[in-house]
C-alpha positions in Angstrom: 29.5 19.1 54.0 30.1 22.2 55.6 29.9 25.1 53.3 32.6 27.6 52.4 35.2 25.1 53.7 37.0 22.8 51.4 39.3 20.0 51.8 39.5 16.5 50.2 39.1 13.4 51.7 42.0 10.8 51.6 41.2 7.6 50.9 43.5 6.5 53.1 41.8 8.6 56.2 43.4 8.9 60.1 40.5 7.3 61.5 38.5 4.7 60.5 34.8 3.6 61.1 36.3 0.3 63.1 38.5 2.6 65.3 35.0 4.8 67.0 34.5 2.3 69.2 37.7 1.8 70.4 38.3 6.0 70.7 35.0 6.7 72.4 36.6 8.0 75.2 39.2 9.6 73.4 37.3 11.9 70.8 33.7 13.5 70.7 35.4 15.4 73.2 33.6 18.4 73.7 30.6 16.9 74.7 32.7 16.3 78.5 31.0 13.1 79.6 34.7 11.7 80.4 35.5 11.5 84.2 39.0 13.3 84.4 41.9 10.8 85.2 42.8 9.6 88.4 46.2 10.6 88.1 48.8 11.4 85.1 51.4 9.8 86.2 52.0 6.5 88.2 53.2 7.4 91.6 52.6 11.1 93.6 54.5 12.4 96.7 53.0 14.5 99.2 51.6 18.3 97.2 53.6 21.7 97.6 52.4 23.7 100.3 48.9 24.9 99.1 50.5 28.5 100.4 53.3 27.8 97.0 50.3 27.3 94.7 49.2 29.6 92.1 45.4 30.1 91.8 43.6 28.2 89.4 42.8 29.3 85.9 39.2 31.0 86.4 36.2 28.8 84.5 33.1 29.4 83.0 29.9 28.3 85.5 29.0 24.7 85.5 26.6 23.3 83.1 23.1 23.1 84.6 21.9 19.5 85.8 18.1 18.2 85.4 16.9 17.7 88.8 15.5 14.4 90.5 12.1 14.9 89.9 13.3 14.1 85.7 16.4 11.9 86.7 15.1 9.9 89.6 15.1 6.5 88.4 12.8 5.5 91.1 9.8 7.4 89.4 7.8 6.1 86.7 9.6 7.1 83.4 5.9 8.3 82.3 6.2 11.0 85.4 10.0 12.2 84.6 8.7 12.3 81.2 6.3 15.0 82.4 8.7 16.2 85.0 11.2 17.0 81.9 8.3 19.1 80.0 7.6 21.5 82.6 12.0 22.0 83.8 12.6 22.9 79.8 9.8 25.4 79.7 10.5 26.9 82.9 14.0 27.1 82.5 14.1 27.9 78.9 10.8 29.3 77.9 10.0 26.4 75.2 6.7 26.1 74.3 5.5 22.4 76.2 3.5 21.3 73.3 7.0 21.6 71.2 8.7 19.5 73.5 5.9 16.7 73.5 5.5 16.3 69.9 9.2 16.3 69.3 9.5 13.6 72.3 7.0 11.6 70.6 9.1 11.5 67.9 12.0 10.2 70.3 13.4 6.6 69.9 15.3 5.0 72.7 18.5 3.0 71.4 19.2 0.3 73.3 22.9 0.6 71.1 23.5 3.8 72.7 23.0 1.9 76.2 25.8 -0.8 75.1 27.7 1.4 73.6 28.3 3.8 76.5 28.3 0.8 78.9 30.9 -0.7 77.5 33.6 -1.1 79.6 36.5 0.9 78.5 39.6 -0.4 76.6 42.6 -1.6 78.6 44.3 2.1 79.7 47.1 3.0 76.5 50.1 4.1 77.3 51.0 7.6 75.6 53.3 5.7 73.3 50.1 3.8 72.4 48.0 6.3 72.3 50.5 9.3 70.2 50.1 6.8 66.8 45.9 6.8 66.8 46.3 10.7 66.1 50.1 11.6 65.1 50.4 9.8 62.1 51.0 11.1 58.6 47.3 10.8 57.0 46.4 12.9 59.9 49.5 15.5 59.6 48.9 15.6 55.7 44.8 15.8 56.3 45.7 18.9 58.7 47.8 20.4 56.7 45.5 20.9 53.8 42.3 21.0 55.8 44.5 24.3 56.6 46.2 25.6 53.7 42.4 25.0 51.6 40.7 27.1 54.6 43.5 29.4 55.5 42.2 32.4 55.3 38.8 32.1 57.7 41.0 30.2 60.3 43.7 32.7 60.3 41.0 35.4 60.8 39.5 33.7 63.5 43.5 33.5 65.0 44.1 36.9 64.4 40.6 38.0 66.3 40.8 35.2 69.2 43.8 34.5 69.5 43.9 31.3 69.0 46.1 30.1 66.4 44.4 28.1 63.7 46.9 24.9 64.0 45.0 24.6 67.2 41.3 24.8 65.7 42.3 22.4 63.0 44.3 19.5 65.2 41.0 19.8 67.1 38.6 19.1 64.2 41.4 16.4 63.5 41.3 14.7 66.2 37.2 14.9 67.0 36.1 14.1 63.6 39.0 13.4 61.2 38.2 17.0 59.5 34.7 16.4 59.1 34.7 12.9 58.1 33.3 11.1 61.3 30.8 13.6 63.0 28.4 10.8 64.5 25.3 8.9 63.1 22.9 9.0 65.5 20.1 11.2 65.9 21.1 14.0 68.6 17.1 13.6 69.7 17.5 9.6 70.1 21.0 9.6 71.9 19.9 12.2 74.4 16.8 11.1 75.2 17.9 7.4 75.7 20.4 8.6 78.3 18.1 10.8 79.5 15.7 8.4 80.3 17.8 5.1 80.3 21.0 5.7 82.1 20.5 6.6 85.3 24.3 6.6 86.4 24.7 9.8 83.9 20.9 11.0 83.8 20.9 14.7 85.6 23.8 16.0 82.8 22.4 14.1 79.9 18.6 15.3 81.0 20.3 18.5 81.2 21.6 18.2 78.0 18.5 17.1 76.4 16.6 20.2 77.6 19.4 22.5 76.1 18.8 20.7 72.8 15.0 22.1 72.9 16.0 25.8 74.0 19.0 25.3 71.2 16.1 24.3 68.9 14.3 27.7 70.0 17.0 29.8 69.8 18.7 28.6 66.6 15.5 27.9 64.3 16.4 24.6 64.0 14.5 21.2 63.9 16.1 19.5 66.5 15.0 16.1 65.2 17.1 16.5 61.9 20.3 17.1 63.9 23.0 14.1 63.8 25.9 13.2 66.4 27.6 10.8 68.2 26.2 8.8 70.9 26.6 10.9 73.6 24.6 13.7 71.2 27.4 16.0 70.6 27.3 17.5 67.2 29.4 18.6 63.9 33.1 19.3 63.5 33.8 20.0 66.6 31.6 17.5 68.7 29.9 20.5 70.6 27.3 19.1 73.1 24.1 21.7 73.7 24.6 23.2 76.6 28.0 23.9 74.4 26.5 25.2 71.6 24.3 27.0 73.4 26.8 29.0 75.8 30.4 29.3 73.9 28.9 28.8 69.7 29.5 31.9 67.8 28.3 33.1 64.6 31.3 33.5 62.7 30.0 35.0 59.3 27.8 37.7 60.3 24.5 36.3 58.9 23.0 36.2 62.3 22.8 32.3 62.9 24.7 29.9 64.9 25.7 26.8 62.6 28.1 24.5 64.4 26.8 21.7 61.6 26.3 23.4 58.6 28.8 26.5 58.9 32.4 26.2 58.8 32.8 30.4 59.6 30.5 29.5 63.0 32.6 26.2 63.5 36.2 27.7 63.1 35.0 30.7 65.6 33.1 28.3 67.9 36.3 26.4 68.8 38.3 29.6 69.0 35.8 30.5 71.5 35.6 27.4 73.7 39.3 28.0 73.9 39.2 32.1 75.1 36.2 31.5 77.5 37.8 28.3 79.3 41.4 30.5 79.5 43.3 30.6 76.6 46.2 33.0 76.5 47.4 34.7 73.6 50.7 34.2 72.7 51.4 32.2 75.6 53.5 28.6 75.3 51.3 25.2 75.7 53.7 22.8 77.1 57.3 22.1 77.3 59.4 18.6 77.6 60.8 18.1 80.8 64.1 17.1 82.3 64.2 15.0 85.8 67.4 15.0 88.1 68.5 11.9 88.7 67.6 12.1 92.3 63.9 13.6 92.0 61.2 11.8 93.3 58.2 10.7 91.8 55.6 13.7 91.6 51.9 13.1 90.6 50.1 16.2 90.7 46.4 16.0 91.8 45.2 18.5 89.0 46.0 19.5 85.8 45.4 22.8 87.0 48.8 24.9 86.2 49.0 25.5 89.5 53.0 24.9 90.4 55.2 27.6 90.0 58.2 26.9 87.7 60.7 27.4 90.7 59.0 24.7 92.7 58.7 22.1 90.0 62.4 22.8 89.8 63.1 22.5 93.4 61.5 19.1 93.1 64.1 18.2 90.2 61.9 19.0 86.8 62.6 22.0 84.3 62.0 22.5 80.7 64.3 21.1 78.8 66.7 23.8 76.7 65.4 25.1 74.2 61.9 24.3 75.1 59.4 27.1 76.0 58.5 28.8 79.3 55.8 30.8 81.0 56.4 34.4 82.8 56.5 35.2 85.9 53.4 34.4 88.1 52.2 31.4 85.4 52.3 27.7 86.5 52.1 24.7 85.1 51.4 20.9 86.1 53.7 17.9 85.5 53.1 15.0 83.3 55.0 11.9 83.7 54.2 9.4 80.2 54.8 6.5 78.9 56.7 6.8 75.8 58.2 4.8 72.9 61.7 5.7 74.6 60.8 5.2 78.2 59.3 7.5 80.5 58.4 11.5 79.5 58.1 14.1 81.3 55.9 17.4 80.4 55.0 20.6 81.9 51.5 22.0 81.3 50.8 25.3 81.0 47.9 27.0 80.9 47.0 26.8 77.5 47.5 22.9 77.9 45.1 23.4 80.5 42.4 24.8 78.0 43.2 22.1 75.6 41.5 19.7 78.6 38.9 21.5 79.1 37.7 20.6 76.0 38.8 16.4 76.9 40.2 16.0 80.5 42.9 13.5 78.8 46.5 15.0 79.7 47.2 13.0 76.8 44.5 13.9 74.4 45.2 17.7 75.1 49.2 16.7 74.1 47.6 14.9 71.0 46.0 18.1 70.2 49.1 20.1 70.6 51.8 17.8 68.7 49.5 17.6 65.8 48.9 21.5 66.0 52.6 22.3 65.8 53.3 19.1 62.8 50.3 21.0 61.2 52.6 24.3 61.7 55.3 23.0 60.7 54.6 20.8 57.8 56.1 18.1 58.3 55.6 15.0 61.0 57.8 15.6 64.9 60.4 13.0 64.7 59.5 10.3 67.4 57.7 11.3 70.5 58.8 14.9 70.9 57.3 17.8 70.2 56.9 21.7 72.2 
């Protein structure tokens, strides 16, 4: 249990053992080993004129990747092995004999193999996919998560920016507030798909180095650490290199806990949020009207890239009453399944964030429904919600 934060767990909990299978590549989000979608909605006419388009929202550097002489699966695994000792040290100034006694200690999993070989579950529909995470247990769950830890996340709002409905429907939806962080060994899971996946093997190789410098820089005994499958870690399913680059030390006591701390955890997320683009104050995403005699429009990015003004010219606008972005902001459309027939949202750029974190349009609306029932206190009626 993380300390200092406090909330009970319901018997009847949002997510249940027998559902992590099926939500692998919906949660453990932050530890991005999801492809982004091939499109968010089901038919796409030609782009705007790339001269119409708005820049993209400005991201952090990419993640470093292992190089072939660790990943090549055409090497002997003995001679990656080796390969992987001297990249960490030279890259992160690890000691080598560190790294080879706490590889030694390293099991592969041939579960972790199946499990992130498994072909995916047939694609849900939004109106499948809105129950797994907006459903009471997980509104009630947020909203005391929040009002028995309302003081640290409003802090953490009030420095970031970020308001603390949006920390907590993320902890919600990674981990069911705490309850389902992962139960494999961070060391195991990464050095499996190191060394047993090739398909994945530069970012997880990667990953697996930033686990030793994280060990280095933190103090911590990276074979103790827990996770999913895909090693990301705690609340908030941070990977490494995640930790490592956006984790904050939200208490002052000069340490980075994203397992242990829920001060680093609540200021971690806030943090993952403001370094990938989040703007204070700014709207998320609004419902969306269609003329009758638009066409079908399948933007190619979730980038908010389309000015309001040409998304309207095109036959979509907010719908009244809904929210919208100054001028010079974009957003992208969204064109959804829903329990009514089809929905259509624009995303703005803080709905842009909310993907950074899982490049699912509709995880990111997940995140944001749940953020604003949190808010509100009480469950969106049927599949709306700004």
């Amino acid at each position: 249990m993380i300390r200092r934060a406090s909330f009970r767990l319901f018997s009847s909990g949002p997510l249940s053992l027998a559902l992590v299978p099926v939500l692998a590549g919906f949660a453990l989000a932050a530890c991005a080993t999801q492809a982004p979608p091939a499109s968010v909605a089901a038919a796409a006419q030609p782009a705007a004129s790339t001269s119409a388009l708005l820049p993209p929202v400005p991201q952090p550097p990419e993640r470093p990747l292992a190089p072939p002489a660790v990943t090549d699966p055409a090497l002997p695994e003995a001679q990656r092995i080796a390969a992987f000792v001297d990249y960490t040290a030279s890259m992160y100034g690890v000691d080598p004999a560190v790294i080879r006694a706490e590889l030694a200690q390293a099991q592969f999993k041939q579960n972790i193999i199946d499990a992130i070989s498994r072909p995916a579950e047939k694609v849900r529909s939004w109106a499948q996919y809105r129950p797994i995470f907006l459903n009471d247990a997980r509104i009630e769950g947020g909203r005391a998560f929040y009002a028995e830890n309302r003081a640290a996340l409003d802090k953490v709002a009030a420095q970031t920016g970020v308001p603390a409905e949006y920390i907590v429907a993320i902890i919600g939806v990674e981990t069911s507030y705490g309850r389902i962080t992962g139960k494999y060994r961070v060391l195991d899971a990464l050095y499996t798909l190191a060394f047993g996946y090739p398909k994945r093997a530069p970012f997880f190789a990667g990953e697996l180095a930033q686990l030793f410098a994280l060990g280095k820089d933190e103090g911590i005994d990276v074979a103790t650490l827990t996770g999913s499958y895909a090693g990301a870690m705690g609340w908030g399913q941070f990977m490494p290199s995640s930790y490592r680059n956006w984790g904050k030390d939200g208490d002052g006591d000069g340490r980075r806990d994203l397992v242990g701390d829920s001060d680093d955890v609540f200021a971690s997320i806030a943090n993952y949020f403001v370094v990938h683009g989040w703007q204070r104050g700014a709207p998320v995403a609004a419902r969306a009207s269609r003329a009758d005699a638009a066409a079908d429009f399948a933007p190619d990015t979730l980038d908010p890239v389309y000015p309001l003004p040409a998304l309207a010219q095109r036959g979509y606008t907010p719908q009244p009453g809904e929210p919208t972005v100054a001028a010079g902001e974009g957003a992208t459309l969204l064109t959804l399944d829903g329990d009514a027939g089809k929905e259509y949202w624009l995303g703005y750029r803080n709905f842009y964030v909310i993907t950074r974190y899982n490049h699912s349009p509709m995880y990111a609306l997940s995140v944001h429904q749940l953020a604003q029932a949190i808010r509100a206190g009480s469950a969106p009626a049927g599949s709306d919600g700004a």
